[in-house]
C-alpha positions in Angstrom: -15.1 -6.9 -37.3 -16.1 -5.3 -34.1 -19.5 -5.6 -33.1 -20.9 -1.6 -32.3 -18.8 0.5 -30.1 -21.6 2.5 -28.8 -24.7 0.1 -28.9 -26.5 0.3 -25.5 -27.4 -3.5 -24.0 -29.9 -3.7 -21.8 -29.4 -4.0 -18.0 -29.9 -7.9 -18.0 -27.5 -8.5 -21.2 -24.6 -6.2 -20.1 -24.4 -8.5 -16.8 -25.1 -11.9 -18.5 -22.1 -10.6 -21.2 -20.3 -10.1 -17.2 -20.7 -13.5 -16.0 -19.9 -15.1 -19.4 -16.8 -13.3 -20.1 -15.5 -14.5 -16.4 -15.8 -18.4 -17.7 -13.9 -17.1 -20.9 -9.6 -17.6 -20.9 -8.0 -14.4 -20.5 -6.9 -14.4 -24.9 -10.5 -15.5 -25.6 -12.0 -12.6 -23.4 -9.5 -10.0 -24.8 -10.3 -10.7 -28.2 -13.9 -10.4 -27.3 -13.7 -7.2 -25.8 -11.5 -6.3 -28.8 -14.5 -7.5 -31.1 -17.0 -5.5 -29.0 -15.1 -2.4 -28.5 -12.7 -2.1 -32.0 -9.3 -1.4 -31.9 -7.6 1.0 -29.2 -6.6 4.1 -31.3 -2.9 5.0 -30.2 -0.1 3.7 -28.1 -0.5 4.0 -24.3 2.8 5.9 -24.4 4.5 8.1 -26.8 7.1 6.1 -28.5 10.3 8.7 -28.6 9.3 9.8 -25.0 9.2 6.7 -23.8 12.7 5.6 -25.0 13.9 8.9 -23.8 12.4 8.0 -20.2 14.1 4.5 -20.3 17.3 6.2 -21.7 17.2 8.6 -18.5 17.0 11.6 -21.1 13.3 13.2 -19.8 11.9 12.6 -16.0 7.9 12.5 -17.3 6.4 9.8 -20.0 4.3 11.7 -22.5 1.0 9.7 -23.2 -0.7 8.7 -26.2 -4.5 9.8 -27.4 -5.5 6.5 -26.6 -8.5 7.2 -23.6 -12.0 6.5 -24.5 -13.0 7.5 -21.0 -15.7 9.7 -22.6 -17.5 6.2 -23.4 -16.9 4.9 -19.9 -14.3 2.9 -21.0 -10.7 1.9 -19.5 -7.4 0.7 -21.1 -6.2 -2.5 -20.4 -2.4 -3.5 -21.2 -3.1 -6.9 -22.8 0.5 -8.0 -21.4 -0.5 -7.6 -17.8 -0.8 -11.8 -17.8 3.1 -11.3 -18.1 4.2 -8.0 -16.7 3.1 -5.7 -13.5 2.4 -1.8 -13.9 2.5 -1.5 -16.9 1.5 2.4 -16.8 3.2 3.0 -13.9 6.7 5.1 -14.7 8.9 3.9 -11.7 8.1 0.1 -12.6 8.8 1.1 -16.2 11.7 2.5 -15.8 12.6 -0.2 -13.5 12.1 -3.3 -15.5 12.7 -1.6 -18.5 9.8 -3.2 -20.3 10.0 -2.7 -24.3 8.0 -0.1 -26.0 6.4 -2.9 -28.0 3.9 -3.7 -25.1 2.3 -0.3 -25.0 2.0 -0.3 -28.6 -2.3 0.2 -29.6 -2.3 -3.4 -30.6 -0.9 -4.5 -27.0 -3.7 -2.5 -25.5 -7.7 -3.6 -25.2 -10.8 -1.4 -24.4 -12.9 -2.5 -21.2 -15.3 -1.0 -18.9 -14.4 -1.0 -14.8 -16.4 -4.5 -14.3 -14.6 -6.2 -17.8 -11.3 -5.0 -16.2 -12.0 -6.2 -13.2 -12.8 -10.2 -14.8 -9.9 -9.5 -16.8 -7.2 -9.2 -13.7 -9.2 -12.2 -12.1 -8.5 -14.0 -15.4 -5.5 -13.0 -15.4 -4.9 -14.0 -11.5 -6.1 -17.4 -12.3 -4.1 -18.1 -15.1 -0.8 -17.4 -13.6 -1.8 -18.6 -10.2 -1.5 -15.0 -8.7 1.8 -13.7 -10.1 0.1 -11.2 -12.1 -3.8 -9.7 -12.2 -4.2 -10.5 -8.4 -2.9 -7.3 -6.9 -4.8 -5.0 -9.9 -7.9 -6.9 -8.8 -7.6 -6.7 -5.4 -6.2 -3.3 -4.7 -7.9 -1.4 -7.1 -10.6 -2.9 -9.5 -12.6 -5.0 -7.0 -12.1 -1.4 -4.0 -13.8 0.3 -7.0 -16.6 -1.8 -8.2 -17.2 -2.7 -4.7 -17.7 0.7 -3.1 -19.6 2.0 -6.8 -22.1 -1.0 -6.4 -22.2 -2.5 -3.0 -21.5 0.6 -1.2 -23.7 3.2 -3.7 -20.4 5.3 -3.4 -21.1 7.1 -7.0 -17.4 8.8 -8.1 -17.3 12.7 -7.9 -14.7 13.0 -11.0 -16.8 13.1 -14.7 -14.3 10.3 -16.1 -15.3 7.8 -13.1 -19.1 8.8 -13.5 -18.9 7.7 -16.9 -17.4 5.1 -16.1 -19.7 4.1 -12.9 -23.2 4.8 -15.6 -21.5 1.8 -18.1 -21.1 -0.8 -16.1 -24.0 0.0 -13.5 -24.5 -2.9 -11.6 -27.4 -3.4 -8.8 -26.0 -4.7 -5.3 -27.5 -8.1 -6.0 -25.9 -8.1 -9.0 -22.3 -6.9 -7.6 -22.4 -9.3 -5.0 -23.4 -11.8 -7.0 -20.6 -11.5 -9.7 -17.9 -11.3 -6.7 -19.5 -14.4 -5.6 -19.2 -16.1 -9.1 -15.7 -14.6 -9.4 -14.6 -16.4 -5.8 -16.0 -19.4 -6.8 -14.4 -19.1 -10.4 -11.7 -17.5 -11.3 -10.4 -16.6 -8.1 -11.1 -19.8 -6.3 -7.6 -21.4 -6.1 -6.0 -18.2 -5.4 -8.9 -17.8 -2.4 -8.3 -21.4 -1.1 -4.4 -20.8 -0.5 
């Protein structure tokens, strides 16, 4: 049973939950956030556009209604730990990767600081192959410049997103610390 999709936790919970779920393993802290968030509430993709995209048939993938952005929430593909871009066409069409792995069930709710400890989790777990280059590239740019930097988004989504996980600097820094010293500290060492 998920816990409450829309309760509010206070400032000091939301980052305790932040620096709990980073000691978590990646399964554990996906079926947390699956707990606290419910269940995702379509496929990422639609199914017959997608098989028409691997097929060669149509040049765009259709999406689901999956996005919760409204809430300040992201999709996660929960087989990220195995497979890279998973929303991104080219690589789809690429490794042809089965429609079975877009499916709702494959797919976990997260706000930008849970998807960022997820792709660490993820990067520690596979000793890089996978989560590393999400985290680095994207998630930590994002949090980073939202929290260290006070660079608020301009887009509504991203503000939403920005106003649920709002972290203070000392707190951002000190959650990249824990995740250097953590999750990411093999990878780091290397």
């Amino acid at each position: 049973m998920k816990e409450d999709t829309m309760q509010t936790f206070s400032h000091q919970e939301r980052f305790n939950h932040y620096l709990k779920l980073m000691t978590l393993t990646y399964t554990t802290a996906v079926t947390q956030l699956q707990r606290r968030y419910g269940a995702v509430k379509d496929d990422y993709f639609n199914q017959a556009s997608y098989q028409q995209f691997l097929a060669g048939q149509v040049r765009r993938l259709q999406r689901g209604n999956y996005t919760r952005t409204r809430d300040g929430l992201c999709t996660h593909h929960v087989a990220e730990n195995r497979f890279s871009n998973m929303a991104d066409a080219a690589t789809i069409r690429k490794y042809q990767y089965p429609f079975s792995y877009q499916k709702s069930a494959q797919l976990v709710y997260a706000d930008e600081v849970e998807h960022l400890i997820l792709h660490a989790l993820i990067a520690k777990e596979t000793d890089g192959q996978f989560g590393y280059h999400g985290y680095r590239e994207y998630l930590s740019k994002d949090v980073w410049a939202w929290y260290v930097d006070h660079q608020v988004p301009q887009r509504n989504w991203r503000q939403r997103c920005y106003g649920r996980s709002l972290l203070s600097k000392e707190e951002a820094l000190t959650l990249f610390d824990h995740l250097e010293r953590g999750p990411l500290a093999q990878l780091l060492k290397d």
